[in-house]
N, C-alpha and C positions, 0 to 999 in steps of 0.2 A: 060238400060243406064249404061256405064263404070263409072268408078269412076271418071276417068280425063274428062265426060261430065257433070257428077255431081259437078265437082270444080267449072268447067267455067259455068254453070247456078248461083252454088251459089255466086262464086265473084261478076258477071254482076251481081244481085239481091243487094248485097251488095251495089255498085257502085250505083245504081238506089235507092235504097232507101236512100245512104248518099244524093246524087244530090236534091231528092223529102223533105227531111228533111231542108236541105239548103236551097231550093226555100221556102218553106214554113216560116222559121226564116225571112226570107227577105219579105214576101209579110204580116207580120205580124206588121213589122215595117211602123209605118205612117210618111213618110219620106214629105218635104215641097214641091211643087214642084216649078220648077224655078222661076218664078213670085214670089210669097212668098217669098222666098230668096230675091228677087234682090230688093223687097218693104221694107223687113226690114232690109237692108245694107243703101236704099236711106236714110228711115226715121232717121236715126238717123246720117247721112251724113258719111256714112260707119267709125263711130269712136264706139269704144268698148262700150259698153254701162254699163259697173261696171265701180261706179263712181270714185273708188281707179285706177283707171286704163286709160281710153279714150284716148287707141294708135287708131293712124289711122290706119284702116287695108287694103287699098288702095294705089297703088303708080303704078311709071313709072317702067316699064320692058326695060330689055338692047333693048330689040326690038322695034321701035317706036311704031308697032301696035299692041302692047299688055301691058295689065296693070298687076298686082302682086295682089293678094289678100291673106291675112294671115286672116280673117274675116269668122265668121261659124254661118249660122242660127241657134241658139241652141234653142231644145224644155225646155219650163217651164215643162211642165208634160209628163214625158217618153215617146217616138216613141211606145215604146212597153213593154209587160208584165218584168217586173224586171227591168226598169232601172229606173233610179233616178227621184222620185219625180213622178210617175206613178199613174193614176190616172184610175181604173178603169172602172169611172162612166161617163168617155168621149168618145163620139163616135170616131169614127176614122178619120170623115170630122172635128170635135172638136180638134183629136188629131196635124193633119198636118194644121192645121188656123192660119192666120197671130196673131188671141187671143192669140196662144200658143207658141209664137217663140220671141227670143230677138236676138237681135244680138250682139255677142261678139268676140274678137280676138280668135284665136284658144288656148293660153295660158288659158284666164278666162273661155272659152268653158271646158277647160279638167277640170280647178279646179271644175265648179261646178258640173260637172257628177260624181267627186271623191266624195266630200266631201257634200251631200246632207243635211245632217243635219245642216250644215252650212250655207247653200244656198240653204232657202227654197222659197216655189212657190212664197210668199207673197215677199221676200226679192227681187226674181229677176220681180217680174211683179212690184215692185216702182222701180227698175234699168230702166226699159223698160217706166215706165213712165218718171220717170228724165229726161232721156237722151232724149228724142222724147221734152219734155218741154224745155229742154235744146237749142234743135235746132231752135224750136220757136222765141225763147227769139234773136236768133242771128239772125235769120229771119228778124225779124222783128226793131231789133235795129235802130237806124236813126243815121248816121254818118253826121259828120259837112260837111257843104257845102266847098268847097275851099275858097268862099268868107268870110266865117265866118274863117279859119285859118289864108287865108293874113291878114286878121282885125285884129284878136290877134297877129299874129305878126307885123301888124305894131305897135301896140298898145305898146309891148314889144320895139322894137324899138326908138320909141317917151320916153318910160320912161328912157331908156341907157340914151338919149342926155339932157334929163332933170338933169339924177346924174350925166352924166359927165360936162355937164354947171358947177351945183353945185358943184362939186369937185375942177373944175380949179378956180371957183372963190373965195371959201373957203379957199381950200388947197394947190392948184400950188407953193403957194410961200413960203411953208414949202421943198419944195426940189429943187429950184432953186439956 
């Protein structure tokens, strides 16, 4: 073998092993898969779920039949070995489960992978509960009926004519 067949053996080799290296980085990561995603955007009615925070991460796109999403399934315990909050006493069905995911804008998504000691597991799985109780509560709220508003305002009405009665009959004739 020449030298110039021994380059292109060892390049391609090169090449193949970065390729095998990178497949592997990726198939290491316990990533959500779309259902999980889309379950932990409903539950919490795709609003960020850091309570300093609850932007909508949802809206209209210039195109009617597309929506915007700035909203990222974030893992409570790292995808994978070294990242924040990594847990290696979780399987990998453990690590990509609707258990392990919160949902946040992509803003509170980057803080909490920065800054881990900040934003620990215990901090964001009460985020993930709030915000899920949160929607509950709006759930389930009971809004007055229309008949019960017209009644308060008629009610508000009747008392106007009552102090305006009392006014003209009191006071009219102080500025006549």
């Amino acid at each position: 073998m020449n030298a110039f067949e021994h380059y292109k053996q060892s390049q391609l080799f090169y090449i193949l092993k970065k390729e095998c290296e990178a497949m592997t980085k990726k198939n290491l990561r316990d990533e959500f898969p779309k259902n999980i995603k889309e379950t932990l955007a409903k539950r919490v009615s795709y609003f960020c779920s850091n309570p300093n925070c609850r932007k909508m991460t949802i809206g209209p796109h210039t195109d009617a039949n597309k929506s915007v999403s700035v909203g990222v399934a974030a893992h409570i315990s790292a995808a994978s070995p070294g990242g924040p909050r990594y847990d290696a006493t979780l399987t990998s069905s453990d690590r990509k489960s609707i258990k392990n995911g919160i949902w946040l804008c992509q803003n509170c998504g980057r803080k909490v992978d920065i800054d881990e000691l900040r934003f620990t597991k215990s901090i964001l799985e009460a985020w993930k509960k709030e915000a899920e109780s949160l929607v509950v509560k709006k759930m389930e709220k009971k809004y007055r009926s229309a008949k019960k508003v017209f009644s308060k305002i008629q009610d508000i009405e009747e008392i106007y004519e009552y102090f305006n009665e009392y006014y003209i009959a009191n006071f009219d004739h102080f500025f006549s």
